[in-house]
C-alpha positions in Angstrom: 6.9 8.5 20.9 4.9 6.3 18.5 7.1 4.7 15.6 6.2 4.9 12.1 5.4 1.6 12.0 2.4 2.3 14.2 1.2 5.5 13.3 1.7 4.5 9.3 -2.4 2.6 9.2 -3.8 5.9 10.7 -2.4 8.3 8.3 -3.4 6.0 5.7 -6.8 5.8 7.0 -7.0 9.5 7.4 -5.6 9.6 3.4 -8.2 6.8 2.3 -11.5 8.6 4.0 -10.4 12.1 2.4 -10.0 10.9 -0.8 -13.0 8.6 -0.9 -15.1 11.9 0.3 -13.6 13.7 -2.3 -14.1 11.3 -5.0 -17.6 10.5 -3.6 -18.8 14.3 -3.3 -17.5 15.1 -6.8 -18.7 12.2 -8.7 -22.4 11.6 -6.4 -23.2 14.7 -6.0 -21.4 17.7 -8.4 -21.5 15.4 -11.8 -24.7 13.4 -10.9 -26.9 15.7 -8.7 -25.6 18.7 -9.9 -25.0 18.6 -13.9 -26.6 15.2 -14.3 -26.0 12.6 -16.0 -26.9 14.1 -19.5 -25.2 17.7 -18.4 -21.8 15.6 -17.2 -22.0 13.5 -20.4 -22.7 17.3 -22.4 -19.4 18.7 -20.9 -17.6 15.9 -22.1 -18.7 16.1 -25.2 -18.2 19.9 -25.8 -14.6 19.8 -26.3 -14.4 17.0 -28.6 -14.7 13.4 -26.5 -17.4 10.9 -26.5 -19.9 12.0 -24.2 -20.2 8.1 -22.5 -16.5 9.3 -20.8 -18.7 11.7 -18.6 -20.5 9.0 -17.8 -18.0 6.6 -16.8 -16.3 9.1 -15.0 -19.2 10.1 -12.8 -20.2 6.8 -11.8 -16.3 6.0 -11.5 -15.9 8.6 -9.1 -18.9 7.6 -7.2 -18.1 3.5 -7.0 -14.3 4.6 -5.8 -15.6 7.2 -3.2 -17.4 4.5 -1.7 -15.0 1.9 -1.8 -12.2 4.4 -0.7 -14.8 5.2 2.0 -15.4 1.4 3.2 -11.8 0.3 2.6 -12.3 -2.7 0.1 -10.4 -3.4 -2.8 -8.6 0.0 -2.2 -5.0 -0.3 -3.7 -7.1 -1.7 -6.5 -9.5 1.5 -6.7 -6.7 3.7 -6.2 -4.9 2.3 -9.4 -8.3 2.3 -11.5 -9.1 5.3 -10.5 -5.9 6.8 -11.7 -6.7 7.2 -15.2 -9.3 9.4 -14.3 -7.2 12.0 -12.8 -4.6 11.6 -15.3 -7.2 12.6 -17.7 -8.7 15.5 -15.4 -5.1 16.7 -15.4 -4.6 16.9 -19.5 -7.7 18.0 -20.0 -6.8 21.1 -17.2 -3.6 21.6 -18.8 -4.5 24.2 -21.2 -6.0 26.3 -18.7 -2.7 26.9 -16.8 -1.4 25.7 -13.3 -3.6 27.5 -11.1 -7.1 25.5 -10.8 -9.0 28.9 -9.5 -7.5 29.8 -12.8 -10.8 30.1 -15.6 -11.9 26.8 -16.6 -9.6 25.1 -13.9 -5.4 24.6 -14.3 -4.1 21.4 -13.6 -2.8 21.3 -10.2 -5.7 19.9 -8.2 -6.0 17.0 -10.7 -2.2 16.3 -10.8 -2.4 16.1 -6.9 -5.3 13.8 -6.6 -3.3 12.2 -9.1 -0.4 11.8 -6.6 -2.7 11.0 -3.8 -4.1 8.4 -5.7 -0.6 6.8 -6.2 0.4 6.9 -2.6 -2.9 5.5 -1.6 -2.1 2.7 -3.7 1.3 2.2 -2.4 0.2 2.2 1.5 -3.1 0.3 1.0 -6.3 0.5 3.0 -4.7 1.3 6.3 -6.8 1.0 9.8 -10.0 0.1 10.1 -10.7 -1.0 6.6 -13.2 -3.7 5.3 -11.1 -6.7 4.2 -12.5 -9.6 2.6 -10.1 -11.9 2.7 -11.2 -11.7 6.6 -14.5 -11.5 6.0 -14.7 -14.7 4.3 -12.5 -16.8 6.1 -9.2 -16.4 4.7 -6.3 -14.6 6.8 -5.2 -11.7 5.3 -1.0 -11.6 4.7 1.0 -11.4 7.5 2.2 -7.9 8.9 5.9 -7.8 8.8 8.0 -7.2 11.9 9.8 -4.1 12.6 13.4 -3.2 11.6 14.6 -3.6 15.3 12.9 -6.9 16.1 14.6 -7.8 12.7 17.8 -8.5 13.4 19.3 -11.7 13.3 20.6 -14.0 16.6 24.0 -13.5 17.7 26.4 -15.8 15.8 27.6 -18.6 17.6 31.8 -19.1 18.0 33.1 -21.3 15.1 29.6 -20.9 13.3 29.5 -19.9 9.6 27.4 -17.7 7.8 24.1 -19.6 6.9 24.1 -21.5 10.0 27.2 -24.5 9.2 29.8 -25.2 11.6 33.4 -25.0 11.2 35.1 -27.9 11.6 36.6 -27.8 15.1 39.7 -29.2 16.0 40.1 -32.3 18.0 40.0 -31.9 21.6 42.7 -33.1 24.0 42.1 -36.2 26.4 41.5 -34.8 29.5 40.4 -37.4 32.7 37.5 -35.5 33.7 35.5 -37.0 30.4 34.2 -40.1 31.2 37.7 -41.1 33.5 40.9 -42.2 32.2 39.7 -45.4 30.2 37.0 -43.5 27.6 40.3 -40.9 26.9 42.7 -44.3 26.1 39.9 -45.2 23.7 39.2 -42.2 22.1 43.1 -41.9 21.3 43.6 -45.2 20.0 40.6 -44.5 17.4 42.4 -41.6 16.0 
């Protein structure tokens, strides 16, 4: 049975490459090849904000799909692209919790939302484009599982943090160094 530890890059993979084809398919080609740039930036501007938002959003979308998709930067994308959905989310509010409600509720934005933030918390997962590799620099290292964790078996008389006890003095015996090295050892006491 694979552990967590090694199953934990794929998911995150399979998160990373759903969420960048989401991002990519709503900003590229719903608010860019479907609305348009000027119909995305009307929509926007209908209820009362600046129409450049649209803008920013659609070409937001788009950049972070892609970068979701390629796996650069993506705890970074995730995070900027968190605004976003937090404002898809209050701007869905009105229109109740159901988004198949009219004009969309708020639960499809509030879980991209929550996506987003887990995405960010895992990172790009397997099979991602780093650039620290890419350029020559070696990316953090990976961190050992719990069970090869666990610290060596104390040694008798040792102290936590690695000093020794003192230990007491041992008695003369003959079989150290003969009868001679035990007369000098107990007149140097």
């Amino acid at each position: 049975m694979p552990t967590p530890h090694q199953t934990t890059p794929y998911a995150a993979l399979l998160l990373r490459l759903f969420l960048g084809l989401l991002l990519l398919a709503h900003g590229a080609w719903l608010e860019l090849g479907v609305f348009g740039l000027a119909g995305t930036m009307g929509v926007f501007g209908a209820p009362g904000y600046p129409p450049v938002f649209g803008a920013l959003v659609a070409l937001g979308e788009t950049a972070a799909g892609i970068v979701l998709l390629l796996g650069v930067r993506v705890r970074l994308a995730s995070l900027l692209t968190l605004p976003i959905m937090l404002g898809a989310t209050l701007a869905h509010a009105g229109h109740g919790w159901l988004f198949s409600a009219p004009g969309g509720g708020w639960e499809f934005p509030a879980f991209l939302a929550a996506r987003l933030l887990v995405q960010a918390g895992l990172g790009a997962g397997a099979f991602a484009l780093d650039p620290a590799r890419r350029i020559g620099r070696r990316a953090a290292p990976r961190r050992a599982p719990p069970e090869a964790r666990r610290a060596p078996p104390r040694r008798p008389g040792a102290r936590p943090g690695g000093v020794r006890a003192p230990q007491p003095p041992r008695a003369c015996t003959t079989r150290w160094k003969g009868a001679q090295a035990c007369a000098t050892s107990a007149r140097n006491r």
